[in-house]
Structure formats: structure tokens, C-alpha cells
N, CA and C of each residue as an Amber inpcrd file, in Angstrom:
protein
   297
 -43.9570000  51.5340000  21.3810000 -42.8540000  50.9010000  20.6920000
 -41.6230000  51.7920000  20.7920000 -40.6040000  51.3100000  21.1260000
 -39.3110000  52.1030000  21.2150000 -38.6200000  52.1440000  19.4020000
 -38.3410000  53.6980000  19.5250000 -37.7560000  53.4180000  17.9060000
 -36.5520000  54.4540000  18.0540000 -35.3850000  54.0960000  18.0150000
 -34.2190000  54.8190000  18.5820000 -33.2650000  54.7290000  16.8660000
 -32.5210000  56.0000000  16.2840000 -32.1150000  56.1400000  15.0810000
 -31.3220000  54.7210000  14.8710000 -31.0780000  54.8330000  13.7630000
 -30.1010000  53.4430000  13.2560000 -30.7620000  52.0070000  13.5650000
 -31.5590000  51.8360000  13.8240000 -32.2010000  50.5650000  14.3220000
 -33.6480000  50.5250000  13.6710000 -33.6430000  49.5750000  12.9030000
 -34.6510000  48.7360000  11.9080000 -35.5750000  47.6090000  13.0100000
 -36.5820000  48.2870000  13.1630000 -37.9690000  47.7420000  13.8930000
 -37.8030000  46.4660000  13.9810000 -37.5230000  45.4630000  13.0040000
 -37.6780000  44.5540000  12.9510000 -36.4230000  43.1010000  13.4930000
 -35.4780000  44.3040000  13.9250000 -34.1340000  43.9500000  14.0720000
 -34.3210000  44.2530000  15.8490000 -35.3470000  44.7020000  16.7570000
 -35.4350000  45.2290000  17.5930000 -36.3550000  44.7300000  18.5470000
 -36.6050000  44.5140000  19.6590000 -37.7410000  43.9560000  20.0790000
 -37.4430000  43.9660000  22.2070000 -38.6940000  43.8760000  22.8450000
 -38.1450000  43.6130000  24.2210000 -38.4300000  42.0270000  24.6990000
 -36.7140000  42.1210000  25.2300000 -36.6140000  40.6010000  25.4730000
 -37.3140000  40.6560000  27.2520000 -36.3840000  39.2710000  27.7720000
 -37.0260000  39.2200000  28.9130000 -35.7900000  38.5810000  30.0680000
 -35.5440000  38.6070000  31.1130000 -34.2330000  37.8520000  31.8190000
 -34.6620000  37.1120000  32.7570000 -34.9740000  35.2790000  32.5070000
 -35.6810000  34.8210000  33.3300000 -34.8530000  33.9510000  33.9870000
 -34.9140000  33.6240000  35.4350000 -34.0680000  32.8510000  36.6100000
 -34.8310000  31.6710000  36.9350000 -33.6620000  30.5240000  36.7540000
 -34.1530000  29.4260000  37.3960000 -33.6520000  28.8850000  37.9540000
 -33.8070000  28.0100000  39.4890000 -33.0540000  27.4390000  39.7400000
 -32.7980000  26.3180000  39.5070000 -31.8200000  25.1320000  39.5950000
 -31.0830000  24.4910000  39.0770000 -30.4870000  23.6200000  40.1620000
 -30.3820000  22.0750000  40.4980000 -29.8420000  21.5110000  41.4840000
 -29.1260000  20.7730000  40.5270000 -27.5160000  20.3320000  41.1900000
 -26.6520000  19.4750000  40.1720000 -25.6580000  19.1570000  41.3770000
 -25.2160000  17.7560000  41.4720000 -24.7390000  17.0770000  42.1110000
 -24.7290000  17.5120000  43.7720000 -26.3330000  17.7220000  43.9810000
 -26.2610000  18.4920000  45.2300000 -26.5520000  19.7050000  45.8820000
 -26.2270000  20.3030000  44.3690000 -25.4600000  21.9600000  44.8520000
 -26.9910000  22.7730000  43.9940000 -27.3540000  23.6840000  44.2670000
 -28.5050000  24.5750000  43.7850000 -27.9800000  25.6620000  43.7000000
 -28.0910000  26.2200000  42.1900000 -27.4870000  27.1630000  41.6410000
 -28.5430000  27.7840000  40.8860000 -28.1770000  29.4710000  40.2390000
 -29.3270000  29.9440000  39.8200000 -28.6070000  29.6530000  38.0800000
 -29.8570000  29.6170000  37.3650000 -29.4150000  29.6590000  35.7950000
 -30.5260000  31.0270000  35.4040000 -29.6610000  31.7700000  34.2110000
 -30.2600000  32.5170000  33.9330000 -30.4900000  32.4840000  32.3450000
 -31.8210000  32.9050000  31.8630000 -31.9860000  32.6210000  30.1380000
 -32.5880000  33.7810000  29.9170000 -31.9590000  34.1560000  28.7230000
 -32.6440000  35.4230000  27.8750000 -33.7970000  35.1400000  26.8920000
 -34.7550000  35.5510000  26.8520000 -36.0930000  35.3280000  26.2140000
 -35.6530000  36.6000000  25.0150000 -35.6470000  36.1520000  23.4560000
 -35.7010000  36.8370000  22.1710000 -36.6340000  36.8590000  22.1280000
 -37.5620000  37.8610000  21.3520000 -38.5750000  37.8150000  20.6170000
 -38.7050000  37.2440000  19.0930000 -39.6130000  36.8290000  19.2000000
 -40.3530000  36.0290000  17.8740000 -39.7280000  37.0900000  16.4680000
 -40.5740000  38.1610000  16.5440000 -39.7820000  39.1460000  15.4960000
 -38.5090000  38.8680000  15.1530000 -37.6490000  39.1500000  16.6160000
 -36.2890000  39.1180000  16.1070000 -35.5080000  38.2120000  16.0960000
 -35.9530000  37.3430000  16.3310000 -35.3260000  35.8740000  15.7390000
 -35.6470000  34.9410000  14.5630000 -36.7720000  35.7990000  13.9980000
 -36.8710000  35.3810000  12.9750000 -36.5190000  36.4210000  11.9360000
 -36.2410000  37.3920000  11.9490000 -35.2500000  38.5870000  10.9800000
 -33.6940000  37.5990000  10.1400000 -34.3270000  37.7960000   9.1900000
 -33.3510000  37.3430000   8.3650000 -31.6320000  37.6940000   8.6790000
 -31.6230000  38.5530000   9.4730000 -30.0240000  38.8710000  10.1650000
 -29.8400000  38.5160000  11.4000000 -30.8790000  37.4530000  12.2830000
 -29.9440000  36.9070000  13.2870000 -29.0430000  36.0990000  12.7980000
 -28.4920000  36.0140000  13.9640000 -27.1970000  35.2680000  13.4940000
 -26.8850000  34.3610000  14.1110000 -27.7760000  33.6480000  14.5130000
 -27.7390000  32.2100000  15.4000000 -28.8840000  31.4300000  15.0360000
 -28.2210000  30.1710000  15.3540000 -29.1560000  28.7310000  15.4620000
 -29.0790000  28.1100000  16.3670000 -30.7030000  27.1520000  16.9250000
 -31.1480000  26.8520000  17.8790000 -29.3620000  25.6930000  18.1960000
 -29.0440000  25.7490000  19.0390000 -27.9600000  24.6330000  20.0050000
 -26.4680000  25.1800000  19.6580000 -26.4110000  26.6630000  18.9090000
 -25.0770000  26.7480000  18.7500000 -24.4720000  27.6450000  19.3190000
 -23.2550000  27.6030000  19.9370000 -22.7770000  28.2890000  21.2060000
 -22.5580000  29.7130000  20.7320000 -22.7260000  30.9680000  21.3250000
 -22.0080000  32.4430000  21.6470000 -21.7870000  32.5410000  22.5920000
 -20.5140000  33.4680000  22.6620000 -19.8350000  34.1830000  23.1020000
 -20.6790000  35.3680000  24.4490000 -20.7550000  35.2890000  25.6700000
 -21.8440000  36.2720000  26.2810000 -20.7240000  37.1280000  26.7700000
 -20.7480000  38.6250000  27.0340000 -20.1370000  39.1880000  27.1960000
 -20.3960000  40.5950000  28.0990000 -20.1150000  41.0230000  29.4890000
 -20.5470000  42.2840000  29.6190000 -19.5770000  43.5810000  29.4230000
 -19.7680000  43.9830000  29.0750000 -18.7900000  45.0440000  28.4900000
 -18.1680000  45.7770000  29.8140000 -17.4300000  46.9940000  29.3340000
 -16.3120000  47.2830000  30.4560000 -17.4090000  47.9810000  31.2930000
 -18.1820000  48.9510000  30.7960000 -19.0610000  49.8740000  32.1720000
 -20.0200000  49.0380000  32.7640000 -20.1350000  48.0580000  32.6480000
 -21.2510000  47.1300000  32.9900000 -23.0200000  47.1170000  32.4620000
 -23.0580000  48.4210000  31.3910000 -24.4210000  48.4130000  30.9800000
 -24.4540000  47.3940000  30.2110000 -24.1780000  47.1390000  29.2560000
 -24.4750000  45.9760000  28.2720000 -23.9100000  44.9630000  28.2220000
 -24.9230000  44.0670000  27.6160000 -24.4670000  42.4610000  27.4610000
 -24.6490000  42.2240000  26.1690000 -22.9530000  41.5540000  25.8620000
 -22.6520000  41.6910000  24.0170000 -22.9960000  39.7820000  23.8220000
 -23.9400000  39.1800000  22.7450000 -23.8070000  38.4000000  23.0810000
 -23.3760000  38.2650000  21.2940000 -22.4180000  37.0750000  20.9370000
 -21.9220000  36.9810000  19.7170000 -21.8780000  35.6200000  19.2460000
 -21.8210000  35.2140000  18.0930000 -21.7270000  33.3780000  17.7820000
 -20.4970000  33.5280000  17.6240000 -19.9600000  32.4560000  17.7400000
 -18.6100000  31.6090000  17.9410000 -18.8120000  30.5140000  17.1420000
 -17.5460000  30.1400000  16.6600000 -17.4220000  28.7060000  16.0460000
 -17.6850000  27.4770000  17.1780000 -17.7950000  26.1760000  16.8660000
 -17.8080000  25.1080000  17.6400000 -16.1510000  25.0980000  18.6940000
 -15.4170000  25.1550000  17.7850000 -14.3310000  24.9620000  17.7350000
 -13.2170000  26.1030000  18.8040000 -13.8380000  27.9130000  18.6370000
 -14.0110000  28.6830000  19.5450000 -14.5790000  27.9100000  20.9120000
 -15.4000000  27.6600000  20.8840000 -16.3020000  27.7540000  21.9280000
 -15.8480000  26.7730000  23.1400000 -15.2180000  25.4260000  22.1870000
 -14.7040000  24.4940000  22.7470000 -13.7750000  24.6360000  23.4100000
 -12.4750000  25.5890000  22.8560000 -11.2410000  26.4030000  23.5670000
 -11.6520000  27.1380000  25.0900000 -12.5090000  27.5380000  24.9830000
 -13.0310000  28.6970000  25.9230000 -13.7160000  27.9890000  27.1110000
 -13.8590000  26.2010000  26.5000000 -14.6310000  25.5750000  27.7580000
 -15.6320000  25.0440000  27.7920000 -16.7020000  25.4920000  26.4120000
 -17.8030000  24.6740000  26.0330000 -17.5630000  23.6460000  25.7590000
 -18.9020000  22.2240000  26.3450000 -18.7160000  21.6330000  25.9120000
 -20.6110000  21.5520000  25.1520000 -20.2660000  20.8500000  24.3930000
 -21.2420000  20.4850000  23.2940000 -22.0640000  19.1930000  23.6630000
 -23.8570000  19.6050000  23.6840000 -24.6650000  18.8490000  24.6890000
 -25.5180000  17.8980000  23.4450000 -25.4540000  16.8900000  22.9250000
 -26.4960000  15.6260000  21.9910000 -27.3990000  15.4920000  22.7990000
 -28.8340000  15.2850000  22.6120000 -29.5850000  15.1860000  23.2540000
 -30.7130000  14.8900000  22.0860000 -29.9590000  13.8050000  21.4550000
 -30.5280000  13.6320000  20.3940000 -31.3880000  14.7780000  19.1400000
 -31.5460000  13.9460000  18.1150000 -32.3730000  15.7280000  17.5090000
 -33.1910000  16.0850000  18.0210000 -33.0860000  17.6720000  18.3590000
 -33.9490000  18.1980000  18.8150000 -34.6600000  19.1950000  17.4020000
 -35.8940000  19.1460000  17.1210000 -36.3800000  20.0080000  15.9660000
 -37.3430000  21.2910000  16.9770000 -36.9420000  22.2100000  16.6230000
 -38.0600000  23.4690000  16.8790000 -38.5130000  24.2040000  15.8310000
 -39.1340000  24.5640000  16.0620000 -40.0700000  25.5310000  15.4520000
 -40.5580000  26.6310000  15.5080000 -41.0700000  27.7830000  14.3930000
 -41.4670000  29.1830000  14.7470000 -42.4960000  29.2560000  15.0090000
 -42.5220000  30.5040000  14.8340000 -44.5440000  30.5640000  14.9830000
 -45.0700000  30.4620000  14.4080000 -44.5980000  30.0370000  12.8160000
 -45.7070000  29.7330000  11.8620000 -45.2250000  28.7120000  11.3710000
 -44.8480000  27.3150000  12.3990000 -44.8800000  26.4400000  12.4390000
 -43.6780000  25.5030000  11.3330000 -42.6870000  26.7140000  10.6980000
 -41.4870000  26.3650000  10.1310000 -40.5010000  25.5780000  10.9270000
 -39.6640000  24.8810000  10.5190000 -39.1020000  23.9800000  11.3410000
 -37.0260000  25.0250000  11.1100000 -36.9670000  24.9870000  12.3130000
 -35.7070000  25.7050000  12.4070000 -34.5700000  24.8860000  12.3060000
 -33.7480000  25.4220000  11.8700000 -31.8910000  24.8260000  11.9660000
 -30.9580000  24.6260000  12.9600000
């Protein structure tokens, strides 16, 4: 287990960076998704909900990727657009139903 000062175990976890590809009007492109862990998405201090847009960000030296929530309304400025796909309900691992 990695335990580095200032950082609460439970706030901490190893994610994963998985590639897929993707065909759209033709064209095949790669998409990429970050895998959270269970732990830390269920820590009472994330700060996101399942369908709502952040902010992804790589910082100036290129090590890190800042990722942040945004308003609807942010997000929309910046180019998001916002996907219905009717309700979608998910769930944790102990079978709670998420927001």
C-alpha cells in the first residue's frame, strides 16, 4: 500500500488508464477512461457525481492530471455538451444507489 504524508488512506487508491477505440461517422478514434477505485469514490469527499462534467487538466510539467468539477453551465461555455440517455441509476458495491 502506498502511504505518502498528508494523504488519508481512504482518500487514496490505484486507479487504472484504459483505451478504447471508438468509430464515429467513419472516423476511429481512441477514447480514453480513468478507472477510480471503489474506496475512493465512495469517501465522503469526492466530489463528483455519476454524469456530471469536470474540468481535465494536465498541468504545466506534464506529470499530472488535475481533474476538477465544474458547473453545468461552466462546462457548457468550454464546449460540453450534456448527454440524456434517459435515467441512468448506478450503483456501489454495496448495492446503494448513487446520484
Amino acid at each position: 500500500m502506498i502511504r505518502q504524508p498528508g494523504f488519508s488512506l481512504a482518500r487514496t487508491g490505484i486507479g487504472t488508464i484504459i483505451g478504447r477505440k471508438s468509430v464515429s461517422k467513419g472516423r476511429e478514434y481512441a477514447r480514453i477512461w480513468i478507472y477510480v477505485p471503489t474506496k475512493v469514490s465512495e469517501d465522503t469527499a469526492f466530489p463528483f457525481k455519476i454524469g456530471m462534467p469536470c474540468l481535465v487538466e494536465i498541468k504545466e510539467k506534464g506529470d499530472q492530471l488535475v481533474v476538477k468539477p465544474v458547473s453545468d453551465r461552466e462546462a457548457i461555455k468550454l464546449g460540453w455538451r450534456k448527454r440524456m440517455r434517459g435515467k441512468q441509476s448506478a450503483t456501489n458495491a454495496r448495492g446503494r444507489e448513487l446520484e
